[in-house]
Each structure stands twice: as structure tokens, then as C-alpha cells.
LODO-903262 format. One record per residue (C-alpha): chain; x, y, z; residue in three letters; residue number from 1. Coordinates in nm, 2 decimals, m for minus. Layout:
BEGIN
{ch = A, u = X, v = Y, w = Z, aa = ala, i = NUM}
...
This chain:
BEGIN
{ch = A, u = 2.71, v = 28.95, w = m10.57, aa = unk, i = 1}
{ch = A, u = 2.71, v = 29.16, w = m10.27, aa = unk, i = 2}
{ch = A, u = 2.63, v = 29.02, w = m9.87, aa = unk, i = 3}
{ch = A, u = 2.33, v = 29.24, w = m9.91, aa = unk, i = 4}
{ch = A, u = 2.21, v = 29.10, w = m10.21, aa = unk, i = 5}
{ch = A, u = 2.30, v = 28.73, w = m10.07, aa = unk, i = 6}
{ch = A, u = 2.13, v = 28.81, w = m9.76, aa = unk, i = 7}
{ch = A, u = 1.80, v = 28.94, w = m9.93, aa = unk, i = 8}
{ch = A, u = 1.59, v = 28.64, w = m9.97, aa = unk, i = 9}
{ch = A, u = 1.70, v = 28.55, w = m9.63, aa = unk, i = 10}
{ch = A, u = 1.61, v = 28.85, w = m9.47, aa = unk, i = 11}
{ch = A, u = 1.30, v = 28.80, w = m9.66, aa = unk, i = 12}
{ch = A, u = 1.19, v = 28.50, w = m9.55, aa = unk, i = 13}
{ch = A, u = 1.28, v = 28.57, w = m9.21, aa = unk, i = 14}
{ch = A, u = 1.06, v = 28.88, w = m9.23, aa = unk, i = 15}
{ch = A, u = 0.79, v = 28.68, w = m9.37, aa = unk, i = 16}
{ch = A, u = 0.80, v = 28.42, w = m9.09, aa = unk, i = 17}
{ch = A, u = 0.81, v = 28.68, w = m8.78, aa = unk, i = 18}
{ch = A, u = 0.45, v = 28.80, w = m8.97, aa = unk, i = 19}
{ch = A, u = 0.34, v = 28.47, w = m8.97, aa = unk, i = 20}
{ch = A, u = 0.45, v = 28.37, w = m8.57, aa = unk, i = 21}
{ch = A, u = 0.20, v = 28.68, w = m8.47, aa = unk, i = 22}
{ch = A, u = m0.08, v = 28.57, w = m8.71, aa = unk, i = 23}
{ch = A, u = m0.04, v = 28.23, w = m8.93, aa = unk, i = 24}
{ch = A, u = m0.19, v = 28.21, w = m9.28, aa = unk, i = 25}
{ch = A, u = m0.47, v = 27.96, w = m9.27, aa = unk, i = 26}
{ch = A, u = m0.53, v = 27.90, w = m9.67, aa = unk, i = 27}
{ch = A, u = m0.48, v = 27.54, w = m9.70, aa = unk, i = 28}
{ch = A, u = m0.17, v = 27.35, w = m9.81, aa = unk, i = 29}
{ch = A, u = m0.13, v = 27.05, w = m9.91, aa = unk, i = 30}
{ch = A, u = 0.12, v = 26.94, w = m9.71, aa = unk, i = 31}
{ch = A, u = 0.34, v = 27.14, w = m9.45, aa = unk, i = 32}
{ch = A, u = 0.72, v = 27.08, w = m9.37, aa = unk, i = 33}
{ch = A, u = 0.84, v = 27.16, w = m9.01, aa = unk, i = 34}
{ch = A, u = 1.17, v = 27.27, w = m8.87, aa = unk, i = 35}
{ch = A, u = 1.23, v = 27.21, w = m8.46, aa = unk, i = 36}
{ch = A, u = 1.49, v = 27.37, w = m8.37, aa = unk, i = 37}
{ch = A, u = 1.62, v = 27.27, w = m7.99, aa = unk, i = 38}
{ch = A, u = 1.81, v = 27.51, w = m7.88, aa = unk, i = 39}
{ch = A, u = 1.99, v = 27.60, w = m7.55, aa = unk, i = 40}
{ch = A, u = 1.79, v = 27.89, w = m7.48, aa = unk, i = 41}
{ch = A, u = 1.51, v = 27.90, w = m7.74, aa = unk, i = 42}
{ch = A, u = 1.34, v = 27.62, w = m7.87, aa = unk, i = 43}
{ch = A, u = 1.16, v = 27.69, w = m8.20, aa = unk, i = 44}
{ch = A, u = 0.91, v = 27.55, w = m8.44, aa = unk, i = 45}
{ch = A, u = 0.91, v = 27.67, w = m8.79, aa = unk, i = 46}
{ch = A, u = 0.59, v = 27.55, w = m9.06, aa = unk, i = 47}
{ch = A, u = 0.61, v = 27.63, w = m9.42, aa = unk, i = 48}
{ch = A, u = 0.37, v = 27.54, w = m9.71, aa = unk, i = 49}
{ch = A, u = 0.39, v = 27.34, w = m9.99, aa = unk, i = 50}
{ch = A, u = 0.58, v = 27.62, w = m10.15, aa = unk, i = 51}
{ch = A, u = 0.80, v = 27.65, w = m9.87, aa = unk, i = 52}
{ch = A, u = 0.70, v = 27.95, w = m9.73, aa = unk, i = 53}
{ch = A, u = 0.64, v = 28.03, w = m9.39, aa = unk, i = 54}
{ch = A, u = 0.29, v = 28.00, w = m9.24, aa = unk, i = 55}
{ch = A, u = 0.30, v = 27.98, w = m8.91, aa = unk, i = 56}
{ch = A, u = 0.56, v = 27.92, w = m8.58, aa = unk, i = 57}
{ch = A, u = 0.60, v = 27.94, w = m8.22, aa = unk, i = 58}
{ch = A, u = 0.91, v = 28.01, w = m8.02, aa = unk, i = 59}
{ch = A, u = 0.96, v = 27.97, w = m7.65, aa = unk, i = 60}
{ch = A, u = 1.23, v = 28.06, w = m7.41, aa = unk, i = 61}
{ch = A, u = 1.35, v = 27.71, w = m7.22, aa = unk, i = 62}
{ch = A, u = 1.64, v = 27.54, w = m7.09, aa = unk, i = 63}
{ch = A, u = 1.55, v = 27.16, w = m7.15, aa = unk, i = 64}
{ch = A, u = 1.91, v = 27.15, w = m7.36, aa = unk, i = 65}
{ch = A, u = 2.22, v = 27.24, w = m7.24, aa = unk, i = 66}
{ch = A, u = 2.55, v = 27.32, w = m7.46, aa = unk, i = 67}
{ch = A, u = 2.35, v = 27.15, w = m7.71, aa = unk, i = 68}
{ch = A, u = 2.26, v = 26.82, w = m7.52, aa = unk, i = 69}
{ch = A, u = 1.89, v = 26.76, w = m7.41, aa = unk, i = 70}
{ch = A, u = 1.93, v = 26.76, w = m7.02, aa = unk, i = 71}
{ch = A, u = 1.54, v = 26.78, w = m6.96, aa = unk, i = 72}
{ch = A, u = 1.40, v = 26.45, w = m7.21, aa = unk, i = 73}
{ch = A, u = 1.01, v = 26.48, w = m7.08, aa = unk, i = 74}
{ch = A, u = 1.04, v = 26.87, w = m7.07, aa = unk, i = 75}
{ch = A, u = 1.16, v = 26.90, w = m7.41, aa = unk, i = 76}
{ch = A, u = 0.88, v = 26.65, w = m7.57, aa = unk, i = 77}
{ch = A, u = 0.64, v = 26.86, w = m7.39, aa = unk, i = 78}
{ch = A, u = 0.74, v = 27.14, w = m7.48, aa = unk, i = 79}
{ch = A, u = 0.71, v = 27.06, w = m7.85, aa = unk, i = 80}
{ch = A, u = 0.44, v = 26.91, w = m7.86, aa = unk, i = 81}
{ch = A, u = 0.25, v = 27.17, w = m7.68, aa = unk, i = 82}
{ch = A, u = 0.36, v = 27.41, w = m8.02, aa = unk, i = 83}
{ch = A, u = 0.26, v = 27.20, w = m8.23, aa = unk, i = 84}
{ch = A, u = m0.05, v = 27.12, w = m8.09, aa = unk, i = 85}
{ch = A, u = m0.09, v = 27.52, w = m8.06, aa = unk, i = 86}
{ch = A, u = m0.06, v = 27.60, w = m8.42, aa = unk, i = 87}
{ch = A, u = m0.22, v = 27.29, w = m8.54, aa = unk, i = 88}
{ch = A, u = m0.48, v = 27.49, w = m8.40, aa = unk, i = 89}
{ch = A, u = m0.44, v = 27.77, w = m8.55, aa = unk, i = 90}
{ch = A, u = m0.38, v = 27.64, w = m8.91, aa = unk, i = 91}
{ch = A, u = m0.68, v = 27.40, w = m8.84, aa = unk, i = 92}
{ch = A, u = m0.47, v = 27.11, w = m9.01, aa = unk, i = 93}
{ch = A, u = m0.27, v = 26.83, w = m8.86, aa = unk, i = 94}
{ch = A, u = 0.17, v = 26.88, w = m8.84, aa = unk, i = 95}
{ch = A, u = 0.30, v = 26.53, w = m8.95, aa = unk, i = 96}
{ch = A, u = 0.63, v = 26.58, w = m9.10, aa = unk, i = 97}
{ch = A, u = 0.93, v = 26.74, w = m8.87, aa = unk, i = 98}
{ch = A, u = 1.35, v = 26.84, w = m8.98, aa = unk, i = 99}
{ch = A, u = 1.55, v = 26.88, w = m8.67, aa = unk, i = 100}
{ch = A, u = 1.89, v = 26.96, w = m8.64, aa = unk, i = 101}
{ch = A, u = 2.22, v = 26.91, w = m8.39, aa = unk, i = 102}
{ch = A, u = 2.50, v = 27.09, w = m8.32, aa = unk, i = 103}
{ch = A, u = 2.80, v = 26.98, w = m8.54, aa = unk, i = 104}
{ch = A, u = 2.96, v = 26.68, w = m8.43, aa = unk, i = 105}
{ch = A, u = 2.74, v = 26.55, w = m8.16, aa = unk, i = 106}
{ch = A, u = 2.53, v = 26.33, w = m8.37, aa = unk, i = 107}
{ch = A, u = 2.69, v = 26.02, w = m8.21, aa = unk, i = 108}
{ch = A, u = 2.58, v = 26.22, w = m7.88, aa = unk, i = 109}
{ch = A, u = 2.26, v = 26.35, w = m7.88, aa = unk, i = 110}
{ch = A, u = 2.12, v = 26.28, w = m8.27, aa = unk, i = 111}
{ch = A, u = 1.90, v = 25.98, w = m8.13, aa = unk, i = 112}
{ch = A, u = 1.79, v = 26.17, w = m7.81, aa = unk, i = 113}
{ch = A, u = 1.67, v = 26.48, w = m8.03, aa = unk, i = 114}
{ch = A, u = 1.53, v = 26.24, w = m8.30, aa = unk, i = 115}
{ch = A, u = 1.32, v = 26.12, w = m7.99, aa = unk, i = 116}
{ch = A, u = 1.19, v = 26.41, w = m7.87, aa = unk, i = 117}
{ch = A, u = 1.05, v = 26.56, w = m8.23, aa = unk, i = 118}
{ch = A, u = 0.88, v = 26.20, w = m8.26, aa = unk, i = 119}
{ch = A, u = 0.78, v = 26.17, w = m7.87, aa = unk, i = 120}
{ch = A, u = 0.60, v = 26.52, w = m8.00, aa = unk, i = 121}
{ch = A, u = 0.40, v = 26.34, w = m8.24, aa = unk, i = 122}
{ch = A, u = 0.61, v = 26.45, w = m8.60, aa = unk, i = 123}
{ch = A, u = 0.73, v = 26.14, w = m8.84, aa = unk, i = 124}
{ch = A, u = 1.08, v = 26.31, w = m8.88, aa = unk, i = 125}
{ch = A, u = 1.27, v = 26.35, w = m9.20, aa = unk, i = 126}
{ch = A, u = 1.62, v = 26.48, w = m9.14, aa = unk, i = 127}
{ch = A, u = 1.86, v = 26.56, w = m8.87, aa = unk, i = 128}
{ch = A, u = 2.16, v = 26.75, w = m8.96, aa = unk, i = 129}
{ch = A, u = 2.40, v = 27.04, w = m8.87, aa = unk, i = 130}
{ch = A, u = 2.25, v = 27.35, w = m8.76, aa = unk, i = 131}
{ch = A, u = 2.50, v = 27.57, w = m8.95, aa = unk, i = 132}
{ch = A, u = 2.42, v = 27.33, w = m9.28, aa = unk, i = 133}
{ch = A, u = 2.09, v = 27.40, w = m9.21, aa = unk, i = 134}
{ch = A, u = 2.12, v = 27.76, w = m9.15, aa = unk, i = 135}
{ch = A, u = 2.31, v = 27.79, w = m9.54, aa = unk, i = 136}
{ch = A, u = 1.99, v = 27.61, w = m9.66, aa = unk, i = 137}
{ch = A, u = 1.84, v = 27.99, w = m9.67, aa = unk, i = 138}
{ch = A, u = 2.19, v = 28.15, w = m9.67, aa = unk, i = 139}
{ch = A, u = 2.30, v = 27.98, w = m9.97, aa = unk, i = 140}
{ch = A, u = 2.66, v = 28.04, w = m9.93, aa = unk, i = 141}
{ch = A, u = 2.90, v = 27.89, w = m10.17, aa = unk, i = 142}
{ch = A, u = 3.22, v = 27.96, w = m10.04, aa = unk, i = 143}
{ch = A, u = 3.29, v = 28.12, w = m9.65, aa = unk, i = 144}
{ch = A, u = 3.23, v = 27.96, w = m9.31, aa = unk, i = 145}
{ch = A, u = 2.86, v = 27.95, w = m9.17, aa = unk, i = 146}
{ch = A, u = 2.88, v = 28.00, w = m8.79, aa = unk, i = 147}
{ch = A, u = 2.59, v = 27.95, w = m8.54, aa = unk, i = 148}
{ch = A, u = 2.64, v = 28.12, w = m8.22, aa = unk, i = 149}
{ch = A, u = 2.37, v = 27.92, w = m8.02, aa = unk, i = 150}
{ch = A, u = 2.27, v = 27.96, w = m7.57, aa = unk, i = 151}
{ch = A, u = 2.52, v = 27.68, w = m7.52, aa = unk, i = 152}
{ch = A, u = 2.77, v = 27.61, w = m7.86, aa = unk, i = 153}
{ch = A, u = 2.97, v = 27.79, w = m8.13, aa = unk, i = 154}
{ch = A, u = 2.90, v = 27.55, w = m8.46, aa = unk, i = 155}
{ch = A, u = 3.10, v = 27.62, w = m8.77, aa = unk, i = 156}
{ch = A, u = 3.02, v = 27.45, w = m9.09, aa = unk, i = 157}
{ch = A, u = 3.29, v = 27.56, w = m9.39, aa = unk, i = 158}
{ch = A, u = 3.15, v = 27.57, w = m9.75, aa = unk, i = 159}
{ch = A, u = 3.38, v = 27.57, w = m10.09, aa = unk, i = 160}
{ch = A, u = 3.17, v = 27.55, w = m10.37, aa = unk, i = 161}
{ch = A, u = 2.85, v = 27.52, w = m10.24, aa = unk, i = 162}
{ch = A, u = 2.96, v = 27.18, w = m10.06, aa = unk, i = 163}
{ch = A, u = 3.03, v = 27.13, w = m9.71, aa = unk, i = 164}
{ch = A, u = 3.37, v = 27.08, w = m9.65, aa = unk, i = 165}
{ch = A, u = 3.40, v = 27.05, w = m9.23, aa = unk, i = 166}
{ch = A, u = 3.19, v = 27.09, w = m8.95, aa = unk, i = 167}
{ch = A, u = 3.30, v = 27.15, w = m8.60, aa = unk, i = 168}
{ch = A, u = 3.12, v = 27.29, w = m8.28, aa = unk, i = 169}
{ch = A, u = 3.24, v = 27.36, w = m7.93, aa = unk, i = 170}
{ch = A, u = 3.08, v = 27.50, w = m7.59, aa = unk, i = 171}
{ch = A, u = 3.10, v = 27.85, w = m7.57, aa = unk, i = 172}
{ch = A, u = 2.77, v = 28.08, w = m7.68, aa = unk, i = 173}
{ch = A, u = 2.55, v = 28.31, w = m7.53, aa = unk, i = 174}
{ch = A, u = 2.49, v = 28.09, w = m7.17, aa = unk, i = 175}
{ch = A, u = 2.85, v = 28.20, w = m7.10, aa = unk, i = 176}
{ch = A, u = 2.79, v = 28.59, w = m7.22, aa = unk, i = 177}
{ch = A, u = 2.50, v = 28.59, w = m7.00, aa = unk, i = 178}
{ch = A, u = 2.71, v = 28.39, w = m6.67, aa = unk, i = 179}
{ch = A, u = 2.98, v = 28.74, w = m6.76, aa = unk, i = 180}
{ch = A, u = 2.69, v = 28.95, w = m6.72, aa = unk, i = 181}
{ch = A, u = 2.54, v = 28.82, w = m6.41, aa = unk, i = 182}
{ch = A, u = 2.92, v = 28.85, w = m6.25, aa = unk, i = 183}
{ch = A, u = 2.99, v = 29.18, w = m6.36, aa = unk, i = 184}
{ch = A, u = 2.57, v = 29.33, w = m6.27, aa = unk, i = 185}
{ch = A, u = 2.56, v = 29.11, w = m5.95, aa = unk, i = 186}
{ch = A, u = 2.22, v = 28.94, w = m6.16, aa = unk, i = 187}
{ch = A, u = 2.04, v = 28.62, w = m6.10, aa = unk, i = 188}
{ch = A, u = 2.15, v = 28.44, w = m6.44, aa = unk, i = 189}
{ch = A, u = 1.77, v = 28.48, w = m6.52, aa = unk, i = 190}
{ch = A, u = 1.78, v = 28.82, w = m6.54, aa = unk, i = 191}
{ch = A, u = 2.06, v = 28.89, w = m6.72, aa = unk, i = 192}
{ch = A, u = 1.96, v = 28.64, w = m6.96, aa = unk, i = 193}
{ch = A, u = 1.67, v = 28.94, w = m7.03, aa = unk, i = 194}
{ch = A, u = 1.87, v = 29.20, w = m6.98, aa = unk, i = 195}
{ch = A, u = 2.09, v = 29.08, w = m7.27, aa = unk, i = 196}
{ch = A, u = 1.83, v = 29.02, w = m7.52, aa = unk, i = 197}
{ch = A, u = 1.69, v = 29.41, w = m7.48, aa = unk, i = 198}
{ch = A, u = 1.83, v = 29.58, w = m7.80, aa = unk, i = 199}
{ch = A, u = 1.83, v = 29.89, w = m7.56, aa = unk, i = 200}
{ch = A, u = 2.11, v = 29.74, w = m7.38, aa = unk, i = 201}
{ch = A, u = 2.37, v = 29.66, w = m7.62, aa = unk, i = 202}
{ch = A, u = 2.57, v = 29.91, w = m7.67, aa = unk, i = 203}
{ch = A, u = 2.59, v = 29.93, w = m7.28, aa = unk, i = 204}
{ch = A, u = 2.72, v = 29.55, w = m7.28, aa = unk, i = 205}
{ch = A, u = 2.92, v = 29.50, w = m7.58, aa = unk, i = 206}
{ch = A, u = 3.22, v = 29.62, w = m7.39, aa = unk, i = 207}
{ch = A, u = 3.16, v = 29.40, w = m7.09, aa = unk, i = 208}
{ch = A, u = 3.09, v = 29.09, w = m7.33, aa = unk, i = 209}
{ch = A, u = 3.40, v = 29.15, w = m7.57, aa = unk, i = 210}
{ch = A, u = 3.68, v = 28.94, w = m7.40, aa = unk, i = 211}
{ch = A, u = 3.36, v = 28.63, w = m7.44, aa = unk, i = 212}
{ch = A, u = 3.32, v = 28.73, w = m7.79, aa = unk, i = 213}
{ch = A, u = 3.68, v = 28.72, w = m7.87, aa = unk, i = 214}
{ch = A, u = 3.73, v = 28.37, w = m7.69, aa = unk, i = 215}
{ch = A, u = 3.43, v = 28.28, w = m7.96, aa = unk, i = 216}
{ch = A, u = 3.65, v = 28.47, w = m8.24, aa = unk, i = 217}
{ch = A, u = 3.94, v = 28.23, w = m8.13, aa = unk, i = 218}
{ch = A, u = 3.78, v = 27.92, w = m8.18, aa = unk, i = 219}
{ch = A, u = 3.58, v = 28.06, w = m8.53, aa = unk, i = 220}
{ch = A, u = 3.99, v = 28.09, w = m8.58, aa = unk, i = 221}
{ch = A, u = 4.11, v = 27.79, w = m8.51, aa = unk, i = 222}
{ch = A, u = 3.79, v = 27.57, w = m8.71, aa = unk, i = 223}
{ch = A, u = 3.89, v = 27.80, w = m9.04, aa = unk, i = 224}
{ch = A, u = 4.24, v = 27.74, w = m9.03, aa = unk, i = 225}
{ch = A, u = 4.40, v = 27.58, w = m9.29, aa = unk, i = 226}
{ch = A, u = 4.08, v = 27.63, w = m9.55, aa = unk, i = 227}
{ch = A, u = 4.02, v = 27.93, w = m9.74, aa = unk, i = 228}
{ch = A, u = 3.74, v = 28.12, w = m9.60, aa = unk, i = 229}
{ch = A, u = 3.69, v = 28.47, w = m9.71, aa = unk, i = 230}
{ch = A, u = 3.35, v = 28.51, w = m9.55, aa = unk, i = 231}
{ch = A, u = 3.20, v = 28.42, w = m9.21, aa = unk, i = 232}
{ch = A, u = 2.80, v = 28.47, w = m9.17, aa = unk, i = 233}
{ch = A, u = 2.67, v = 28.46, w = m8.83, aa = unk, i = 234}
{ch = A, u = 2.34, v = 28.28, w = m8.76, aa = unk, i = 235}
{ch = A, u = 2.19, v = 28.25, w = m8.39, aa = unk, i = 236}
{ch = A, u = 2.04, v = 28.38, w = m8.12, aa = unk, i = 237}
{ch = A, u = 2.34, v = 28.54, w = m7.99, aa = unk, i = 238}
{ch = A, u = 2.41, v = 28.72, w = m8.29, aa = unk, i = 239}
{ch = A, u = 2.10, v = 28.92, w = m8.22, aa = unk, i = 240}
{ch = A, u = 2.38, v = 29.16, w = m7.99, aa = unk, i = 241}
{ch = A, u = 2.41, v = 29.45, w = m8.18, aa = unk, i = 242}
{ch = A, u = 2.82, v = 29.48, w = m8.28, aa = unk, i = 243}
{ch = A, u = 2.93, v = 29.13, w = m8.19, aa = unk, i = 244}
{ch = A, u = 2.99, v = 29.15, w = m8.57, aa = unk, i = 245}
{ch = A, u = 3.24, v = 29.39, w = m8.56, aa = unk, i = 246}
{ch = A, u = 3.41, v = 29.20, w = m8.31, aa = unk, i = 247}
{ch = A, u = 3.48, v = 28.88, w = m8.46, aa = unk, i = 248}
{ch = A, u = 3.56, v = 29.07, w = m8.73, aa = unk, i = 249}
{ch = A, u = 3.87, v = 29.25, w = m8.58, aa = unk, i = 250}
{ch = A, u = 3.95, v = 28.93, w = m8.45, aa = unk, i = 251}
{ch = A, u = 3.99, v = 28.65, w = m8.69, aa = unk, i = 252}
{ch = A, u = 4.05, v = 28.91, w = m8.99, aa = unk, i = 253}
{ch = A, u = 3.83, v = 28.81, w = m9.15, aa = unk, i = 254}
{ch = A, u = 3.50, v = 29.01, w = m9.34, aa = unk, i = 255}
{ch = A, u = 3.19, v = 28.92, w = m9.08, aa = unk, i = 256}
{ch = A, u = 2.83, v = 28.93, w = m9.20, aa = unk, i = 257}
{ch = A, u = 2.52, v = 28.85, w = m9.04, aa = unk, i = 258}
{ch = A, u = 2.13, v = 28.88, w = m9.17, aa = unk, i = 259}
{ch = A, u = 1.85, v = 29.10, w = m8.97, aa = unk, i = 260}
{ch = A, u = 1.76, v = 28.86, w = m8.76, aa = unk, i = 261}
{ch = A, u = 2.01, v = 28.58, w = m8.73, aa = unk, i = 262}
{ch = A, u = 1.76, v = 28.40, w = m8.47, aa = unk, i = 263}
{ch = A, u = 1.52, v = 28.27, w = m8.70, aa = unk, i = 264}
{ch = A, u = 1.78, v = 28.17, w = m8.97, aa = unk, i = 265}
{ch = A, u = 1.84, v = 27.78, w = m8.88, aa = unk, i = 266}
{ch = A, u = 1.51, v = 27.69, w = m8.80, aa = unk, i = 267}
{ch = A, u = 1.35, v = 27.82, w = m9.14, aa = unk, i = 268}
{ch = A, u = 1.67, v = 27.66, w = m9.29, aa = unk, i = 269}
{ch = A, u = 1.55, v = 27.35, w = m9.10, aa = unk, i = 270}
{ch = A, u = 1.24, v = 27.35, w = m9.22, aa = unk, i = 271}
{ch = A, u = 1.34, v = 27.35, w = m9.59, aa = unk, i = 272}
{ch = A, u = 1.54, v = 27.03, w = m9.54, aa = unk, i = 273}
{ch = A, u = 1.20, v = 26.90, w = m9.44, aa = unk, i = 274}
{ch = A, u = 1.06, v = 26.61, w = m9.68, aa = unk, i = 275}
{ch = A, u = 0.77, v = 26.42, w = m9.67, aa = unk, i = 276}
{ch = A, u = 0.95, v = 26.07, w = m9.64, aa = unk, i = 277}
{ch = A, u = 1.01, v = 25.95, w = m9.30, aa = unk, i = 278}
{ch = A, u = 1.41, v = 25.87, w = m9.19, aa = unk, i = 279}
{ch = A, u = 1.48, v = 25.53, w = m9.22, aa = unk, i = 280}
């Protein structure tokens, strides 16, 4: 099967849930699973119906995580619960079950403290797990290495056979392409942080960001060595910079893929690991 064909139902779905952000479908369900995904520059709130498809979601630009730690506890359960409240709304039906997920490895960490705030927002939650894992729950990769490039982290889950097979994450994501860009503009970090996420400006960057982009090809490197991985599929925010595919690619030597819109790929994967049992 080709990437393209892979990447399909994916882009699909995706597709489907950008519709759906702009204007939810209210026919009832009877029941809705959520996804909350925390992330270091975006934090946001996937719903799908009892078919799991995507009816509705909100996404908001924040920085109550950092590097994939909550830094900002009240802000963050705020946050949250101010989207849920929002398309609760809009849906006219109550959100009770939430998925969340971490960055690989810093369950020990920050699992409780993210568990926290989906529940300080009012969601029973379900499951917490990797956001790469999550991410191949609409990927469906059987064999490669899923990599989300996050604001804050670089998480790599490696698949063989459809099975997770390691999971590593470390601190280096779009936060530090933005930092490079605020150096070499002279920008307030907040303004580069926009400036980055303009389309219109990425072929202007890309060769300002590169030496960044190869320090994350280094450590997609090092987290693949000594497995056989054939593939890598880039989910994240920061894989919304047009090229940074192309990159990696030439770097680690390995074929690079990534869907449409890599942004929306870990929370929708999120919310499909969403049950209606509450975690023990």
C-alpha cells in the first residue's frame, strides 16, 4: 500500500474535523468520546460520535505546558473546561468522557497532573497514553517510527507489526524553532511564534530553521537506532512548516512522510482511544 493510500482515511478524518471545528454537527449521539490534547503551544479538544466521527472541537493557542509539563495547573483546567463548556453548547448535550495523552516517557512526571486537569475540567477520563501511540490510532502504521514534533518535545513511538515496540521523547520542538527565529528577525518570541505558523512564510524560513530541524533529525536518529524502521510519519503542530519533511529526510536517510494537516492528527487519534469506562 502506498503513504498516500495509508494516509487517506487520515487525511480524511482530519478534513472532516476542521469542517466540524467551524460548524459542529448537532444530530444527536448517543454518547461522545473526547480527546484533550495539552500541548505546548496548542491545546485542543477533539469530540466524535458514537461512530467515531468528528462532530465538533475547539483549539486554542496557550502556553499553560511547557516541554510537555503543565507549568500553569489552574490555567490549563480553565482553559479546558471553558471548550468544553463552549461546544457542549453548541452540540446542546453534556461532554462526560475524555482521552488525554503525554509525551513519551513522562508519565511518572506529569501523567497524574494532566489526568488532573481533564477531570478538574469536568470529563470522567478514560485513557492517558503516548501522544505518538495516539497519533498511529488514525495513522495505522504497522511498521516505521511515528514522530510527533510538538511546541516543546520530539516524541517517537517505533511500531513493528502493528505493536509498539519503544517510546522515547526529548525537549526540542517548535518553542526552540520559534526562540531561532526571534534571534535571527530581532522578534518578541510572540511574534515569531505567528510569523512561523503563516504558510506564506515558509519557504522564507526553512533555511533559517534547518540547523533546528537537523538537531530534531539527530535525535529521530538516535531513538531509531538499532530497530528497523523504514518509515518515519511526522504528526504535530510543527510539522505544519512546509519542507521540514524533506529535511529529516536527508538527514536520518530515512523515507519521511507526513499527512495534510499533521496538527490535528494526535488529538483525533486521542479521541478514538476514548471509552466510556472511567480509569481505575
Amino acid at each position: 500500500m502506498s503513504e498516500e493510500l495509508a494516509f487517506a482515511e487520515c487525511d480524511r478524518l482530519v478534513r472532516e474535523f476542521e469542517k466540524v471545528v467551524k460548524k459542529p454537527i448537532k444530530k444527536k449521539s448517543s454518547i461522545y468520546y473526547t480527546g484533550v490534547d495539552l500541548g505546548t503551544a496548542c491545546v485542543v479538544l477533539a469530540v466524535l460520535d458514537e461512530n467515531r466521527r468528528p462532530v465538533a472541537g475547539a483549539y486554542r493557542y496557550a502556553d499553560v505546558v511547557k516541554d510537555g509539563m503543565v507549568v500553569d495547573y489552574i490555567g490549563a483546567i480553565r482553559l479546558v473546561r471553558e471548550m468544553k463548556e463552549e461546544i457542549e453548547e453548541k452540540l446542546g448535550t453534556e461532554l462526560i468522557y475524555a482521552a488525554a495523552a503525554i509525551p513519551p516517557g513522562t508519565d511518572a512526571l506529569d501523567g497524574g497532573a494532566i489526568k488532573n486537569v481533564v477531570q478538574g475540567a469536568g470529563f470522567e477520563i478514560t485513557a492517558l497514553l503516548d501522544e505518538p501511540t495516539a497519533a498511529n490510532q488514525i495513522l495505522k502504521i504497522k511498521n516505521g517510527a511515528v514522530v510527533d514534533i510538538g511546541g516543546g518535545t520530539t516524541g517517537i513511538s517505533i511500531l513493528k507489526d502493528g505493536k509498539v515496540v519503544n517510546v522515547d521523547d526529548e525537549a526540542t520542538g517548535g518553542t526552540h524553532f520559534s526562540l531561532v527565529l526571534a534571534g535571527a528577525y530581532k522578534l518578541p518570541f510572540s511574534e515569531a511564534e505567528i510569523y512561523k505558523r503563516d504558510p506564506k512564510n515558509h519557504k522564507e524560513i526553512l533555511p533559517v530553521l534547518k540547523p533546528v530541524i537537523e538537531k530534531v533529525a539527530a535525535i529521530i536518529s538516535r531513538q531509531v537506532q538499532g530497530y528497523e524502521v523504514h518509515g518515519l510519519y511526522l504528526v504535530g503542530g510543527t510539522c505544519c512548516l512546509s519542507g521540514i519533511e524533506t529535511v529529516i529526510q536527508k538527514k536520518t536517510g530515512i523515507p519521511t512522510y507526513k499527512p495534510e494537516n499533521p496538527m490535528f492528527v494526535t488529538p483525533l487519534g486521542i479521541a478514538m482511544s476514548c471509552t466510556d469506562q472511567e480509569m481505575e
